[in-house]
C-alpha positions in Angstrom: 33.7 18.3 -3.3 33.1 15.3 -0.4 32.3 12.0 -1.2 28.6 12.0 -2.1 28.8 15.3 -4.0 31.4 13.2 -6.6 28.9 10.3 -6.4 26.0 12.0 -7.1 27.8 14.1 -9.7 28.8 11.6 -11.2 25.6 9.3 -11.2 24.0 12.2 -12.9 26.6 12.2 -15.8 26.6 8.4 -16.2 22.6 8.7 -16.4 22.7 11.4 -18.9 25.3 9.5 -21.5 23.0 6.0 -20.9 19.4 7.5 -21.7 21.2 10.5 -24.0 18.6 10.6 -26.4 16.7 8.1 -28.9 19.8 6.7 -30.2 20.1 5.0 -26.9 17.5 2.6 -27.8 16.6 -0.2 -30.3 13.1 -0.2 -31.7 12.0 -3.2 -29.7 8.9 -4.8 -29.0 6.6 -2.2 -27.3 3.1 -3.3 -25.3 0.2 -0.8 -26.2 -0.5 1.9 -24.2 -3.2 3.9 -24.1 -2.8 8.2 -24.1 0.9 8.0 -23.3 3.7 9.4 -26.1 6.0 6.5 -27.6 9.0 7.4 -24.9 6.6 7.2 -22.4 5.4 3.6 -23.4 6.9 0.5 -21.6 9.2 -0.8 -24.1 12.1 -3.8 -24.5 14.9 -1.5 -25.5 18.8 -1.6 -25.9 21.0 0.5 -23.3 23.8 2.4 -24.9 25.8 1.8 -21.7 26.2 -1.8 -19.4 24.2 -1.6 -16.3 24.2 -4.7 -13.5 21.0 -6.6 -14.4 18.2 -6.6 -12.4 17.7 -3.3 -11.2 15.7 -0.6 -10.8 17.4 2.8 -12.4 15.4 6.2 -12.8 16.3 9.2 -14.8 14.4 12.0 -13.3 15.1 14.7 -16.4 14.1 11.9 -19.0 11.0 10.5 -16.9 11.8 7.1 -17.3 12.6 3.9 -15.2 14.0 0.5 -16.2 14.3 -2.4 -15.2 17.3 -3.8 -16.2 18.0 -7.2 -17.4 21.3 -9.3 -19.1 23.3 -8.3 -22.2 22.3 -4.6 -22.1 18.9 -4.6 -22.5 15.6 -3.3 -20.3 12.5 -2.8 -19.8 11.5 0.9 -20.3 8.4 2.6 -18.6 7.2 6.3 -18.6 6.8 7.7 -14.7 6.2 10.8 -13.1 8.7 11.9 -10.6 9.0 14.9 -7.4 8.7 18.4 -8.0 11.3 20.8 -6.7 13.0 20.3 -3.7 11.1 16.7 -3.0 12.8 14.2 -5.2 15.6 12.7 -3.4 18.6 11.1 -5.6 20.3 8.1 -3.8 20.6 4.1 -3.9 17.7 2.3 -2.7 16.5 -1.3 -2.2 12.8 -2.8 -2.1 11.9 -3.4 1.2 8.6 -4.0 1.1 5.8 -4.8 -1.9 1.9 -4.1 -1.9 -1.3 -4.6 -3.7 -3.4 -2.2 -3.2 -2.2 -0.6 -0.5 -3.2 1.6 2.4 -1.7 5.5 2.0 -1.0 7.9 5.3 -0.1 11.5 4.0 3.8 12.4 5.8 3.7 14.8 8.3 5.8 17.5 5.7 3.2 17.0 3.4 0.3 17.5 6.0 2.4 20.8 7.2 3.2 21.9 3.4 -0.7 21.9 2.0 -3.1 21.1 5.1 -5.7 21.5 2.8 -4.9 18.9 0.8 -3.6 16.1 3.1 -4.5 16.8 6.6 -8.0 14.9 6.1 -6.5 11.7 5.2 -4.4 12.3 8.3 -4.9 8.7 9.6 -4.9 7.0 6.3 -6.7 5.5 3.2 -7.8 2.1 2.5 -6.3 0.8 -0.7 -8.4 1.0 -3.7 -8.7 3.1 -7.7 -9.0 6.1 -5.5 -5.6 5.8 -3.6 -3.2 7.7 -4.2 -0.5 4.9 -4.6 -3.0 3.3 -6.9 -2.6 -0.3 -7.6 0.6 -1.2 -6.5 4.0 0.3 -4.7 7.4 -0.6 -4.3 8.5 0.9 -1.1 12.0 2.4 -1.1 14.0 1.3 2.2 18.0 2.7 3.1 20.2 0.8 4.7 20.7 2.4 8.5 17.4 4.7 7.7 14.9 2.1 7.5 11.8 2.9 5.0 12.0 6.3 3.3 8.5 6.8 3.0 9.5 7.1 -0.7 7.5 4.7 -3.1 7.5 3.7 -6.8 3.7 3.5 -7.5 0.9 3.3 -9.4 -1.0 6.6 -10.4 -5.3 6.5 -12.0 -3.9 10.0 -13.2 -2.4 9.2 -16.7 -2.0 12.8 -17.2 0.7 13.4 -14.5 2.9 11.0 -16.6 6.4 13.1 -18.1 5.9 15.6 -15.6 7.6 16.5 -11.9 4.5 16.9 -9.8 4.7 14.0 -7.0 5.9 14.7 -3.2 8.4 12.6 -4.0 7.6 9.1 -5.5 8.1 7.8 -9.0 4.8 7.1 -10.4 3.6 5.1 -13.4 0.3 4.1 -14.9 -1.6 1.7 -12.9 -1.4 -0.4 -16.0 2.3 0.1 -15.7 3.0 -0.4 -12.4 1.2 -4.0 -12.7 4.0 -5.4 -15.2 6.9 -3.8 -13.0 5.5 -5.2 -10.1 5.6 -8.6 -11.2 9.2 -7.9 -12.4 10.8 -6.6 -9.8 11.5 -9.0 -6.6 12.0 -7.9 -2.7 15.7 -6.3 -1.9 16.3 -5.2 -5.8 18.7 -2.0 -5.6 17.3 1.3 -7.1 19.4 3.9 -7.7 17.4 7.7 -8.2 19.8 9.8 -10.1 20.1 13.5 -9.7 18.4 16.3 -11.6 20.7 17.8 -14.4 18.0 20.5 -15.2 
């Protein structure tokens, strides 16, 4: 096992005990959400385990992000994340922020489904039809630049608690909204690996 095989391995196990379940949490104050199931909510809860504060940390099995704060405690919020083979554990930062913005399909996904992306080939004004919906967080690596990998806003409330993205963590657009007046520029987000 090299280096990032015991980090990742061990990322997943650390993410597994944290969000292990309901006890994890504390039944905090929760905003209301419409057609979304109460772990899928945005909610003030109670981390079992210490995390640094001010950080973006997303549980892939569990379909949740937070955003975590002092003394234990985080911001919640229901997101879908990238079906097999496209979601891409690692550490991340925030290294750019938009409103509304513009969306270019990747070349992989033009050559994986044509049908689907290759007429958007050079790109969609922002807007409620967007795929990134009404605002991203763009996920940037140190010595890779951006990643083309986004946490974003979706119109599709149904897509919520399931893996169906190329990639990106998605939330409501509702959602997105609050995180994106949470979270500021250069925040570290770490993706944790699949368990199942």
């Amino acid at each position: 096992m090299d280096r990032r095989d015991f980090i990742t391995t061990g990322l997943a196990a650390f993410g597994a005990a944290l969000v292990g379940g309901p006890a994890a949490f504390a039944q905090d104050a929760a905003p209301a959400s419409s057609g979304l199931p109460p772990h899928l909510q945005p909610k003030f809860v109670q981390l079992r385990y210490a995390l640094p504060a001010n950080e973006v940390h997303v549980f892939p099995d569990h379909f949740q992000l937070f955003w975590t704060l002092p003394n234990r405690q985080a911001w919640r919020y229901g997101i879908r994340v990238g079906r097999a083979g496209l979601y891409e554990p690692g550490q991340y930062f925030v290294g750019a922020k938009k409103e509304w913005p513009s969306w270019t399909p990747t070349p992989d996904m033009i050559a994986r489904e044509p049908e689907k992306y290759k007429q958007y080939e050079d790109g969609m004004p922002g807007g409620p039809g967007n795929p990134l919906g009404a605002r991203a967080l763009y996920l940037f690596q140190e010595g890779r630049g951006d990643t083309f990998l986004r946490i974003h806003g979706t119109a599709d409330v149904n897509t919520i608690g399931r893996a169906v993205s190329n990639g990106c963590a998605g939330l409501t657009n509702e959602h997105v909204k609050l995180l994106y007046e949470q979270v500021p520029m250069n925040t570290r987000v770490v993706l944790y690996p699949k368990m199942v």
